[in-house]
N, C-alpha and C positions, 0 to 999 in steps of 0.2 A: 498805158495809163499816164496822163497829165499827171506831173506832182505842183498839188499848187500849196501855194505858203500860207497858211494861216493864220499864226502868230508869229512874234516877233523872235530873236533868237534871243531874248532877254527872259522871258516866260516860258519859251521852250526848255532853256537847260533849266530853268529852276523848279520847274515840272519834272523833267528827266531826272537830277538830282533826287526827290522825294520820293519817286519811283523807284533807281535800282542801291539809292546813297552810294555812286560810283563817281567820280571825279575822273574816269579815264577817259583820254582823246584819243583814239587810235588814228596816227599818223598814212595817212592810204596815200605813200611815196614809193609808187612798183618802178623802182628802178628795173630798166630793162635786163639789164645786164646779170641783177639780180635774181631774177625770177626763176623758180623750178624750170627744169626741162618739160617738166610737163606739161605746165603749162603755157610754156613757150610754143608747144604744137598746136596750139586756137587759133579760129582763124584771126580771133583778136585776143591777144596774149594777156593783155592788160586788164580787159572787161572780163574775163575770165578768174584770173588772178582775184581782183577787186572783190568778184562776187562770192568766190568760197570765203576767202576773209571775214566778207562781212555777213556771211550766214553763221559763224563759227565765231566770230567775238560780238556780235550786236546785244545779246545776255549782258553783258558786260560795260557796254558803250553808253558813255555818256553824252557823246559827240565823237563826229568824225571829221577828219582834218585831210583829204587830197592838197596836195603840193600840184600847183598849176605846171611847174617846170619839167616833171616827168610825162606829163600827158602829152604839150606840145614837142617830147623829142621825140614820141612815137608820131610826129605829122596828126592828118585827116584819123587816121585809125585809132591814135591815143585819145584826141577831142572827143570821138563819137564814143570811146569806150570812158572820158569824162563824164560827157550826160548819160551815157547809162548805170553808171555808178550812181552819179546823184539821185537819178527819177530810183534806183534798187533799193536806197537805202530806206527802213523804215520811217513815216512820216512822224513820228514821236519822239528819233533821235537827229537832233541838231545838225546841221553838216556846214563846214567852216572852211570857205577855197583859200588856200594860203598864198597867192601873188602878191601881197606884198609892193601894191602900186601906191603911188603918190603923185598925182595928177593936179592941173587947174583946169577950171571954166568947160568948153565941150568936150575934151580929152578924160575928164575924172567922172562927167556926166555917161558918156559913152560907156566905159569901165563899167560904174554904176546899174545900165542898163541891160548891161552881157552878161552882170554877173547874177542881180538879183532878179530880173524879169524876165531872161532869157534861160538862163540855165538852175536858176532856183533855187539858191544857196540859203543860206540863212543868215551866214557870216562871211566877211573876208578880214584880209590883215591890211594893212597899211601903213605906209612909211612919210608921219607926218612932216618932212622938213623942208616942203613946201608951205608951210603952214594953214592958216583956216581956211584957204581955199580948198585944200585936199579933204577938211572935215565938213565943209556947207552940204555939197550932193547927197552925202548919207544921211542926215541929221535931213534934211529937205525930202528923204523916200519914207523915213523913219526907218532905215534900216537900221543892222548892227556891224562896226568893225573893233578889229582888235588893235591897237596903233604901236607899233615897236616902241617901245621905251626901255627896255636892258634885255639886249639878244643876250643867247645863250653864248655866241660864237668868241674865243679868245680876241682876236683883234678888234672886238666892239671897245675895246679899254681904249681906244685910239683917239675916240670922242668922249667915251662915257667917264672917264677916268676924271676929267672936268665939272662933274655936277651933271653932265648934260641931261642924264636918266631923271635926274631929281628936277632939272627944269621941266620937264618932259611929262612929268607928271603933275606936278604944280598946274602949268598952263592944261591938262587935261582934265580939272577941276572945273574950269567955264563951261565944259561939256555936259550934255543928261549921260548917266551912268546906264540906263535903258537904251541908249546907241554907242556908247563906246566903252570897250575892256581892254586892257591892255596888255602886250607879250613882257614876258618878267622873267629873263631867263633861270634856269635852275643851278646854273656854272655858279652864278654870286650868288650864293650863300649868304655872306655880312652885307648884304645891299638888299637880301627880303623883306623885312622886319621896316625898317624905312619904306621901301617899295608899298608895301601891304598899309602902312600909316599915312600914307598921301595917296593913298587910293582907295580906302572903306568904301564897302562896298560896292565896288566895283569887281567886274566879273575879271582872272587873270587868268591866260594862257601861257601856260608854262613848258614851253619847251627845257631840251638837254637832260634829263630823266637818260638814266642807259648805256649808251654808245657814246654821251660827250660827260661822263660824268659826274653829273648830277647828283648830289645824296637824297632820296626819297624821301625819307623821316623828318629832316631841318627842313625840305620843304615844305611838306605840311605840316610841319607845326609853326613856322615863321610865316608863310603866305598866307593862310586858308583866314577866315573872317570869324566863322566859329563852326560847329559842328554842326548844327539847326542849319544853317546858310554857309556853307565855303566859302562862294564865290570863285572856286580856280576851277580850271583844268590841265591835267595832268596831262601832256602828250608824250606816250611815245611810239615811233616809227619804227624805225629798223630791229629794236628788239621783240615786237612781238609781229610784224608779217612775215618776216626773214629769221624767224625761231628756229626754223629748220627748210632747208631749200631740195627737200627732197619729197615724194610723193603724200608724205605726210605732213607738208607744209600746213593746212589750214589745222588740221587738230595740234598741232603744236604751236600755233595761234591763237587758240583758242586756252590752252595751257597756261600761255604766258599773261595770254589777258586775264583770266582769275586769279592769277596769283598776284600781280601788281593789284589789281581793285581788291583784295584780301588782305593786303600789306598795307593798303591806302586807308582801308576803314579802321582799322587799328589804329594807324598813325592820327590818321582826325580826332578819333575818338577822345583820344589822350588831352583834357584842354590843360 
């Protein structure tokens, strides 16, 4: 069965949101290396993986987040266990390919046309510092991207350390907030609160929750917009697919996803 797109990913998460008031992005990064033994015996390891996951946290899921970079190190076999992740996922929850390109002219149109008309996404990320040329092709499909402005990753201080985040955001203001959201890592803490002030209402993707830690609570109470409307998503990755790398992998996925989206309604709640 064709998955075809309906609405934009602007009304999809804010639809999803009054549905399950969950703010969780489950990050779907099947590192190979990482995966159960058991499921490393499929004849594709990956679309196997993917799919108990997301039969065992979608309750839960606000939106889902594949990371483009593990699919292409499993070759042909990871791509095709790509699309079949995207066409499995429920059509009511959001799905956000994280590549992370910044392209001009036919090279960002190209992108553009593989990711939303071929493969079907809803959302990608984007690394604006090519400038508006990298943001014309989406804003021209009407689609939706997220455009980096403060990664989660320690050596983003390299650039960002200079304002650059706070430019980054500013200049993302000439934008309609119905095609573009932006990544806001969860590492800076004292940089949400700003972050979240030059971008009302706009929708954030919040990586570093976890594994890069992240404190849960400061983020949502510094990022979110209010409780009626957040506007963020919470991602994370390797702590709830890789909760447990043993036969009981997916129900200990499934674990972990209700207890962050338990933790997270609380936290919003609090204005």
């Amino acid at each position: 069965m064709v998955k075809i797109v309906l609405k934009s990913f602007w009304y999809k998460y804010q639809e999803r949101y009054q549905a399950i008031k969950s703010v969780l992005c489950v990050g779907l990064d099947p590192e190979f290396g990482q995966l159960p033994e058991s499921a490393k015996k499929a004849a594709n390891p990956i679309w196997e993986f993917n799919k108990a996951i997301i039969e065992s946290t979608a309750e839960f899921a606000c939106a889902y987040k594949p990371n483009l970079a593990f699919y292409l190190a499993d070759g042909i076999r990871g791509l095709d266990a790509l699309y079949k992740t995207v066409e499995f996922i429920p059509e009511n929850i959001p799905v956000i390919l994280d590549a992370k390109i910044g392209d001009i002219g036919n090279t960002m149109n190209a992108y553009i046309s593989a990711f939303f008309a071929d493969l079907k996404v809803d959302a990608i990320t984007i690394n604006p510092l090519m400038g508006s040329d990298v943001m014309q092709p989406v804003q021209e499909r009407n689609a939706f991207a997220f455009v980096l402005c403060l990664t989660s990753n320690p050596s983003a201080a390299d650039f960002l350390k200079e304002g650059m985040a706070e430019k980054i955001a500013y200049w993302l203001q000439n934008y309609p907030q119905e095609n573009f959201g932006a990544v806001v890592g969860a590492t800076y803490s004292a940089n949400l609160k700003t972050m979240r002030n030059l971008l009302l209402n706009r929708i954030l993707l919040i990586p570093g929750i976890g594994a890069q830690g992240g404190d849960l609570k400061t983020v949502l109470q510094e990022a979110k917009d209010s409780f009626a409307t957040p506007n963020i998503l919470v991602n994370s990755s390797r702590g709830i697919i890789f909760a447990s790398r043993g036969k009981d992998f997916a129900s200990a996925a499934r674990k972990e996803a209700r207890r962050l989206t338990r933790e997270m309604k609380n936290a919003i709640s609090k204005e």
